[in-house]
C-alpha positions in Angstrom: -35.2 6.6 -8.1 -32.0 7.5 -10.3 -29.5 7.3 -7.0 -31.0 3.9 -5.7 -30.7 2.1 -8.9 -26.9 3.7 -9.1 -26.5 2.4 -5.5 -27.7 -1.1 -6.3 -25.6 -1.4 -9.3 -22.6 0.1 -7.5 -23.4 -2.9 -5.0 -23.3 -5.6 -7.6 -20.2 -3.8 -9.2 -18.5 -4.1 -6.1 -19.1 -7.6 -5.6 -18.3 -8.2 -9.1 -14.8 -6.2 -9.0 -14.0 -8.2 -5.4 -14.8 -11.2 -6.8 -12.6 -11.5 -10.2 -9.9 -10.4 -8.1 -10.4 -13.0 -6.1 -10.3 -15.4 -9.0 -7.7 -14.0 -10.8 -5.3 -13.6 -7.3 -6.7 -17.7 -6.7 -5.5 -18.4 -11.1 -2.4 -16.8 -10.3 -1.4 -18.5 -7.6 -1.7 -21.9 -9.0 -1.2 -21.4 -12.4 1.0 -18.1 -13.1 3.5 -18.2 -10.3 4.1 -22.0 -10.2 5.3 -21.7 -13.7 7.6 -18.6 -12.9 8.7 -20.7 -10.1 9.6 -23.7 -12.8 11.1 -21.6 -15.7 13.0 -18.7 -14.2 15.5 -19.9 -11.9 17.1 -17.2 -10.7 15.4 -15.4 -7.8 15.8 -12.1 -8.3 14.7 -12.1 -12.0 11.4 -14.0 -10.6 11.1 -11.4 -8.1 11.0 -8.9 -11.1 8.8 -10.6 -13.2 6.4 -11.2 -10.4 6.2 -8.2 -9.7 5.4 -7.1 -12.9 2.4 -9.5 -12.9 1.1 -8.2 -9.9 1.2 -4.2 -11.0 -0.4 -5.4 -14.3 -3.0 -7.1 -12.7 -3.9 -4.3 -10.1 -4.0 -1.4 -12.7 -6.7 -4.1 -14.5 -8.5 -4.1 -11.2 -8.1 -0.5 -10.7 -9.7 0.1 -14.5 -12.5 -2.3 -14.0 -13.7 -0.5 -10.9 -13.3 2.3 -13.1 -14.8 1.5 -15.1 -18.0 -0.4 -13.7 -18.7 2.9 -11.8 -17.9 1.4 -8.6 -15.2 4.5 -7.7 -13.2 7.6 -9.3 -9.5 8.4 -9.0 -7.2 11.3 -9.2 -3.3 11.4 -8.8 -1.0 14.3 -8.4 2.5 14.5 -7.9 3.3 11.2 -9.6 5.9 12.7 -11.0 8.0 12.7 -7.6 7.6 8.5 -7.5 10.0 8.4 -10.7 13.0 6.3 -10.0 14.0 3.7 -7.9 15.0 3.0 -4.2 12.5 5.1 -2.2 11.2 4.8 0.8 7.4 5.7 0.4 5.2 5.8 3.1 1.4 6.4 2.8 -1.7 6.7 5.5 -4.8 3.7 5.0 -8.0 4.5 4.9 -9.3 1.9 3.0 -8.9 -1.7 2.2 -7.2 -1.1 -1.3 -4.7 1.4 -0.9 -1.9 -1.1 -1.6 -3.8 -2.0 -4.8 -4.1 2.1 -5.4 -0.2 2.5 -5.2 0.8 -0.5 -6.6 -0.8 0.0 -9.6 0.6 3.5 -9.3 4.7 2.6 -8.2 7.5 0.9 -11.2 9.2 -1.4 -9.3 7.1 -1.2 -6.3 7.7 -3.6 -3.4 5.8 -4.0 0.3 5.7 -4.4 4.0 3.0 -7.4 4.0 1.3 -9.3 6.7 2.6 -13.2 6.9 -0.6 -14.1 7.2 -1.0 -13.2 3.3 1.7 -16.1 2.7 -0.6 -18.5 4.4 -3.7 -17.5 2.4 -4.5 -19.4 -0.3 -5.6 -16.3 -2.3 -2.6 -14.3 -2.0 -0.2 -17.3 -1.1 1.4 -17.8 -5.1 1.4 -13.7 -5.9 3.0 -12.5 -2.5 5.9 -15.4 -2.2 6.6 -15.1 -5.9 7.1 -11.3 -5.7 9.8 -11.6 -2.7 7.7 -8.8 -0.9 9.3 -8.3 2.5 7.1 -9.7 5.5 6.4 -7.9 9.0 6.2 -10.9 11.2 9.4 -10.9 12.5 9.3 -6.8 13.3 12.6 -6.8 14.0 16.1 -6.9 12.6 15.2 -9.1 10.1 12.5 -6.5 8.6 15.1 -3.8 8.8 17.7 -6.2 6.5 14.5 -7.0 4.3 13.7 -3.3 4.0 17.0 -2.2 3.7 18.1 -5.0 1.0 14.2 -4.0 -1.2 15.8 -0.2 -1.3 19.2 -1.5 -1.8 18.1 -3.5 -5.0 16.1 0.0 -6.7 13.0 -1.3 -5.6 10.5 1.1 -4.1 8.8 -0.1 -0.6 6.0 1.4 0.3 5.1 1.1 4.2 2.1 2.2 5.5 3.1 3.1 9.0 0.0 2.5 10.9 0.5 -1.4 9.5 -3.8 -1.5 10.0 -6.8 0.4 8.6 -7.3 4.1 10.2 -9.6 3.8 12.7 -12.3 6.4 12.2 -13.4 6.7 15.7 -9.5 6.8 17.4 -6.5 9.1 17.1 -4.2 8.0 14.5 -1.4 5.5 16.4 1.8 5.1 13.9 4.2 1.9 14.5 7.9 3.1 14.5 8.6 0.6 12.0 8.3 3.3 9.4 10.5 5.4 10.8 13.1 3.0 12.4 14.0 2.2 8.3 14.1 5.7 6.8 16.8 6.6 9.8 19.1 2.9 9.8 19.0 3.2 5.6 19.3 7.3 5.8 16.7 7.7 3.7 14.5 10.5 2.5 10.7 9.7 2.9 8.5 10.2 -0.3 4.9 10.7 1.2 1.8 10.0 0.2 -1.5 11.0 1.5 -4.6 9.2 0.4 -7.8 10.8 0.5 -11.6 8.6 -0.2 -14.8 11.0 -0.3 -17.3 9.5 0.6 -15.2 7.2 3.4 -15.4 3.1 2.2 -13.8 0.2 3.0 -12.5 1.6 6.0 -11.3 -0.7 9.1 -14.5 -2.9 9.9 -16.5 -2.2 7.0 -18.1 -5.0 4.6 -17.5 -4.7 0.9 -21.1 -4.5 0.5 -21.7 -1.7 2.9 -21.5 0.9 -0.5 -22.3 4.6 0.7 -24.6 6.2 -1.2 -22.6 8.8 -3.3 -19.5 6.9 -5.2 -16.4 7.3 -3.5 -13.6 9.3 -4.9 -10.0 9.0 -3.8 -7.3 11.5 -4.5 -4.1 9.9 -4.4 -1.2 13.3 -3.4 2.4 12.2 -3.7 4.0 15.2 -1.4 7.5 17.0 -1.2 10.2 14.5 0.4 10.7 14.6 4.1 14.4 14.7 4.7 15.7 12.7 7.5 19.1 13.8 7.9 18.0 16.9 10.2 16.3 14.0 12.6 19.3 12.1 12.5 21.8 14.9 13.3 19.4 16.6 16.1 19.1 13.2 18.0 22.2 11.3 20.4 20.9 8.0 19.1 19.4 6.4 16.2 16.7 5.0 18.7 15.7 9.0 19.6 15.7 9.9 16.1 13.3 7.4 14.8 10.6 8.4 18.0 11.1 12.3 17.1 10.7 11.1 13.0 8.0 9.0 14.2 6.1 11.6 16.4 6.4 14.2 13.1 4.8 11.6 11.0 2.2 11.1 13.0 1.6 14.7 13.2 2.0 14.7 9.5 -0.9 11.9 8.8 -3.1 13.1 11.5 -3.8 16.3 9.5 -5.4 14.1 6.8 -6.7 11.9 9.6 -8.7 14.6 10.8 -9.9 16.6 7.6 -11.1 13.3 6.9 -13.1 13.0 9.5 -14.6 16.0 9.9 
Protein backbone atom coordinates (compact mmCIF):
# COMPACT_ATOMS: atom_id res chain seq x y z
CA UNK A 1 0.00 0.00 0.00
CA UNK A 2 3.10 2.22 1.00
CA UNK A 3 4.83 1.82 -2.61
CA UNK A 4 1.46 2.68 -4.60
CA UNK A 5 0.76 5.75 -2.71
CA UNK A 6 4.68 6.69 -3.27
CA UNK A 7 4.08 5.92 -6.99
CA UNK A 8 0.98 8.09 -7.30
CA UNK A 9 2.55 10.92 -5.66
CA UNK A 10 5.78 10.49 -7.65
CA UNK A 11 3.23 10.75 -10.64
CA UNK A 12 1.65 14.05 -9.58
CA UNK A 13 5.24 15.21 -8.58
CA UNK A 14 6.28 14.66 -11.96
CA UNK A 15 3.58 16.43 -13.54
CA UNK A 16 3.99 19.14 -11.17
CA UNK A 17 7.92 19.52 -11.71
CA UNK A 18 7.26 19.37 -15.76
CA UNK A 19 4.80 21.75 -15.52
CA UNK A 20 6.44 24.84 -13.61
CA UNK A 21 9.15 24.39 -15.83
CA UNK A 22 7.09 24.78 -18.46
CA UNK A 23 5.73 28.03 -16.94
CA UNK A 24 8.74 29.35 -15.83
CA UNK A 25 10.71 28.48 -19.43
CA UNK A 26 7.08 30.17 -21.14
CA UNK A 27 7.71 33.59 -18.13
CA UNK A 28 11.08 33.69 -19.25
CA UNK A 29 10.71 33.87 -22.57
CA UNK A 30 8.42 36.82 -22.63
CA UNK A 31 9.19 38.48 -19.75
CA UNK A 32 13.04 37.75 -18.60
CA UNK A 33 14.84 37.65 -21.87
CA UNK A 34 12.93 40.48 -23.76
CA UNK A 35 14.18 42.73 -21.11
CA UNK A 36 17.84 41.44 -21.32
CA UNK A 37 17.40 41.87 -24.93
CA UNK A 38 16.31 45.76 -24.20
CA UNK A 39 18.80 46.68 -21.44
CA UNK A 40 22.06 44.93 -22.25
CA UNK A 41 23.19 45.77 -25.53
CA UNK A 42 26.09 44.15 -25.96
CA UNK A 43 25.80 40.56 -27.15
CA UNK A 44 28.18 38.75 -25.47
CA UNK A 45 27.45 40.15 -22.03
CA UNK A 46 23.60 39.03 -22.82
CA UNK A 47 24.93 35.77 -23.75
CA UNK A 48 26.56 35.62 -20.19
CA UNK A 49 23.82 36.83 -18.32
CA UNK A 50 21.45 34.46 -20.06
CA UNK A 51 23.11 31.99 -19.41
CA UNK A 52 23.33 32.53 -15.88
CA UNK A 53 19.47 32.66 -15.80
CA UNK A 54 19.15 29.51 -17.36
CA UNK A 55 21.73 27.46 -14.86
CA UNK A 56 19.92 29.20 -11.99
CA UNK A 57 16.74 28.17 -13.10
CA UNK A 58 17.73 24.43 -13.91
CA UNK A 59 19.57 23.81 -10.44
CA UNK A 60 15.80 25.18 -9.11
CA UNK A 61 14.23 22.50 -11.21
CA UNK A 62 16.85 20.01 -10.37
CA UNK A 63 16.11 20.84 -6.33
CA UNK A 64 12.33 20.77 -6.74
CA UNK A 65 12.43 17.23 -8.19
CA UNK A 66 14.55 16.76 -5.33
CA UNK A 67 12.91 17.60 -3.44
CA UNK A 68 9.22 16.52 -4.24
CA UNK A 69 10.71 12.92 -4.28
CA UNK A 70 10.29 12.63 -7.89
CA UNK A 71 14.25 11.42 -8.27
CA UNK A 72 17.83 11.24 -6.38
CA UNK A 73 21.22 12.43 -7.65
CA UNK A 74 24.80 11.72 -7.18
CA UNK A 75 27.92 13.47 -8.85
CA UNK A 76 31.50 12.48 -8.81
CA UNK A 77 34.32 13.90 -10.46
CA UNK A 78 32.98 17.46 -10.60
CA UNK A 79 35.99 18.48 -9.76
CA UNK A 80 37.53 17.80 -13.41
CA UNK A 81 34.63 20.34 -14.97
CA UNK A 82 36.50 23.30 -13.13
CA UNK A 83 37.48 25.92 -15.71
CA UNK A 84 36.59 27.07 -18.89
CA UNK A 85 36.79 26.05 -22.66
CA UNK A 86 36.14 22.27 -22.62
CA UNK A 87 34.79 20.22 -24.75
CA UNK A 88 32.41 17.89 -22.69
CA UNK A 89 30.64 15.22 -24.14
CA UNK A 90 28.09 13.09 -22.31
CA UNK A 91 25.76 9.76 -23.36
CA UNK A 92 21.51 10.48 -23.10
CA UNK A 93 19.51 8.44 -21.51
CA UNK A 94 16.94 10.45 -20.48
CA UNK A 95 15.04 13.51 -21.44
CA UNK A 96 16.84 15.82 -18.77
CA UNK A 97 20.33 15.18 -19.02
CA UNK A 98 21.01 18.70 -20.45
CA UNK A 99 19.08 20.05 -17.46
CA UNK A 100 21.37 17.51 -15.15
CA UNK A 101 24.68 19.12 -16.58
CA UNK A 102 23.63 22.43 -17.01
CA UNK A 103 22.79 22.85 -13.67
CA UNK A 104 26.06 21.07 -12.96
CA UNK A 105 28.64 23.11 -15.75
CA UNK A 106 29.86 27.36 -14.95
CA UNK A 107 29.69 28.75 -17.99
CA UNK A 108 28.08 25.91 -19.70
CA UNK A 109 26.96 26.26 -23.38
CA UNK A 110 25.18 23.59 -25.98
CA UNK A 111 24.65 21.85 -29.24
CA UNK A 112 20.76 22.44 -29.48
CA UNK A 113 18.10 21.36 -31.88
CA UNK A 114 16.75 24.59 -34.08
CA UNK A 115 13.65 23.42 -33.55
CA UNK A 116 13.98 24.71 -29.77
CA UNK A 117 14.26 28.32 -31.42
CA UNK A 118 10.96 27.91 -32.95
CA UNK A 119 9.22 26.72 -29.78
CA UNK A 120 7.53 29.02 -27.98
CA UNK A 121 8.69 27.43 -24.68
CA UNK A 122 12.23 27.43 -25.11
CA UNK A 123 12.18 30.18 -27.97
CA UNK A 124 13.26 33.44 -25.38
CA UNK A 125 15.86 31.14 -23.09
CA UNK A 126 17.76 29.39 -26.04
CA UNK A 127 18.21 32.62 -28.49
CA UNK A 128 19.03 34.83 -25.48
CA UNK A 129 21.79 32.31 -24.30
CA UNK A 130 23.60 32.36 -27.87
CA UNK A 131 23.64 28.49 -27.54
CA UNK A 132 25.17 27.09 -30.80
CA UNK A 133 22.41 25.27 -33.08
CA UNK A 134 22.91 21.89 -35.08
CA UNK A 135 20.80 22.63 -38.04
CA UNK A 136 23.24 23.56 -40.27
CA UNK A 137 25.71 20.31 -39.36
CA UNK A 138 28.29 21.63 -41.06
CA UNK A 139 30.97 24.24 -41.13
CA UNK A 140 28.98 26.58 -39.60
CA UNK A 141 28.50 24.24 -36.37
CA UNK A 142 32.24 23.64 -36.35
CA UNK A 143 32.83 27.89 -36.28
CA UNK A 144 29.88 27.94 -33.66
CA UNK A 145 31.56 25.19 -31.63
CA UNK A 146 34.86 26.34 -32.11
CA UNK A 147 34.08 30.20 -31.28
CA UNK A 148 31.79 28.72 -27.72
CA UNK A 149 35.35 27.01 -26.66
CA UNK A 150 37.23 29.93 -27.92
CA UNK A 151 35.24 32.45 -25.71
CA UNK A 152 35.89 29.97 -22.16
CA UNK A 153 32.68 28.65 -22.49
CA UNK A 154 32.17 24.97 -21.90
CA UNK A 155 29.92 23.01 -24.75
CA UNK A 156 28.62 20.09 -23.91
CA UNK A 157 27.66 17.72 -26.96
CA UNK A 158 25.88 14.75 -26.58
CA UNK A 159 27.16 12.84 -29.48
CA UNK A 160 24.31 10.67 -30.24
CA UNK A 161 22.30 14.17 -30.82
CA UNK A 162 18.83 11.85 -29.69
CA UNK A 163 17.73 9.77 -26.77
CA UNK A 164 19.60 6.15 -26.36
CA UNK A 165 17.55 3.87 -27.84
CA UNK A 166 17.06 1.01 -25.40
CA UNK A 167 16.26 -1.64 -27.82
CA UNK A 168 19.33 -0.64 -30.58
CA UNK A 169 23.11 -0.50 -30.47
CA UNK A 170 24.28 2.81 -29.59
CA UNK A 171 24.87 4.96 -33.15
CA UNK A 172 27.21 8.15 -32.33
CA UNK A 173 27.07 11.17 -35.02
CA UNK A 174 30.69 12.31 -35.79
CA UNK A 175 29.77 15.69 -34.99
CA UNK A 176 31.35 15.17 -31.57
CA UNK A 177 34.35 14.05 -32.70
CA UNK A 178 34.81 16.09 -35.96
CA UNK A 179 35.12 19.35 -33.10
CA UNK A 180 37.44 17.85 -30.53
CA UNK A 181 40.06 17.04 -33.65
CA UNK A 182 39.53 20.71 -35.93
CA UNK A 183 39.78 22.65 -32.26
CA UNK A 184 42.57 20.01 -30.88
CA UNK A 185 40.84 19.52 -28.02
CA UNK A 186 40.86 17.19 -25.06
CA UNK A 187 37.37 15.55 -24.37
CA UNK A 188 36.11 15.80 -20.71
CA UNK A 189 33.56 12.84 -20.52
CA UNK A 190 30.75 12.27 -18.80
CA UNK A 191 28.74 9.18 -18.31
CA UNK A 192 25.20 9.39 -16.99
CA UNK A 193 23.74 6.57 -15.35
CA UNK A 194 19.43 6.54 -14.31
CA UNK A 195 18.40 3.30 -12.14
CA UNK A 196 15.43 2.58 -12.56
CA UNK A 197 15.58 3.69 -16.65
CA UNK A 198 12.88 6.96 -17.16
CA UNK A 199 12.32 9.34 -19.55
CA UNK A 200 14.12 7.42 -22.00
CA UNK A 201 13.48 7.93 -25.94
CA UNK A 202 9.63 7.31 -26.36
CA UNK A 203 8.61 7.37 -22.99
CA UNK A 204 5.69 9.76 -21.48
CA UNK A 205 6.45 11.78 -18.46
CA UNK A 206 3.78 10.01 -16.73
CA UNK A 207 4.98 6.64 -17.44
CA UNK A 208 6.89 6.80 -13.61
CA UNK A 209 8.47 3.21 -12.82
CA UNK A 210 7.80 1.97 -9.79
CA UNK A 211 11.05 2.39 -7.68
CA UNK A 212 12.31 6.27 -7.88
CA UNK A 213 14.90 6.72 -10.30
CA UNK A 214 18.40 7.52 -9.32
CA UNK A 215 21.03 9.03 -11.68
CA UNK A 216 24.71 9.08 -11.05
CA UNK A 217 26.24 11.72 -12.93
CA UNK A 218 30.53 10.39 -13.36
CA UNK A 219 32.73 13.18 -14.85
CA UNK A 220 35.76 10.69 -16.11
CA UNK A 221 39.60 11.20 -16.89
CA UNK A 222 40.09 13.36 -20.21
CA UNK A 223 40.40 11.57 -23.47
CA UNK A 224 43.37 13.06 -25.19
CA UNK A 225 43.02 13.61 -28.78
CA UNK A 226 46.37 14.39 -29.94
CA UNK A 227 47.35 10.50 -30.21
CA UNK A 228 44.16 10.31 -32.78
CA UNK A 229 45.31 13.21 -34.57
CA UNK A 230 48.95 12.13 -35.00
CA UNK A 231 48.02 8.32 -35.81
CA UNK A 232 45.64 9.36 -38.71
CA UNK A 233 46.85 11.02 -42.58
CA UNK A 234 43.83 13.19 -42.37
CA UNK A 235 41.75 15.11 -40.00
CA UNK A 236 38.61 13.28 -41.74
CA UNK A 237 40.37 9.62 -40.56
CA UNK A 238 41.04 10.92 -37.22
CA UNK A 239 37.66 12.00 -36.29
CA UNK A 240 36.03 8.22 -37.61
CA UNK A 241 38.87 6.40 -35.47
CA UNK A 242 37.98 9.18 -32.40
CA UNK A 243 34.49 8.58 -33.24
CA UNK A 244 34.57 4.70 -33.36
CA UNK A 245 36.53 4.79 -29.63
CA UNK A 246 33.75 6.94 -28.34
CA UNK A 247 31.30 4.87 -29.34
CA UNK A 248 33.08 2.00 -27.82
CA UNK A 249 33.56 4.15 -24.87
CA UNK A 250 29.55 4.97 -24.36
CA UNK A 251 28.41 1.59 -25.35
CA UNK A 252 29.95 0.09 -22.14
CA UNK A 253 27.42 2.25 -20.17
CA UNK A 254 24.90 1.58 -22.93
CA UNK A 255 25.02 -1.91 -22.17
CA UNK A 256 25.43 -2.19 -18.20
CA UNK A 257 22.47 -0.18 -18.62
CA UNK A 258 20.65 -2.39 -20.15
CA UNK A 259 21.33 -5.41 -18.78
Amino acid sequence: MRERADHAWRVFATGLCFGVFGAGSLLLGVLVFPLLNVFVRDRARRARLARRVIRFTFRLFVSMMRATGVITVEAHGLDRLAGGGRLILANHPTLIDVVLLMALVERGDCVVKGALSRNPITRGPVIAAGFVFNDDGGEELLAGCMHSMRTGNNLIIFPEGTRTSRTEPMRLQRGAARVAVHGEKDITPVRIRCTPATLAKGEKWYQVPLARPHFCIEVDETIAVSPFIAGAPSHALAARHLNQHLTDYFSREHTLASA
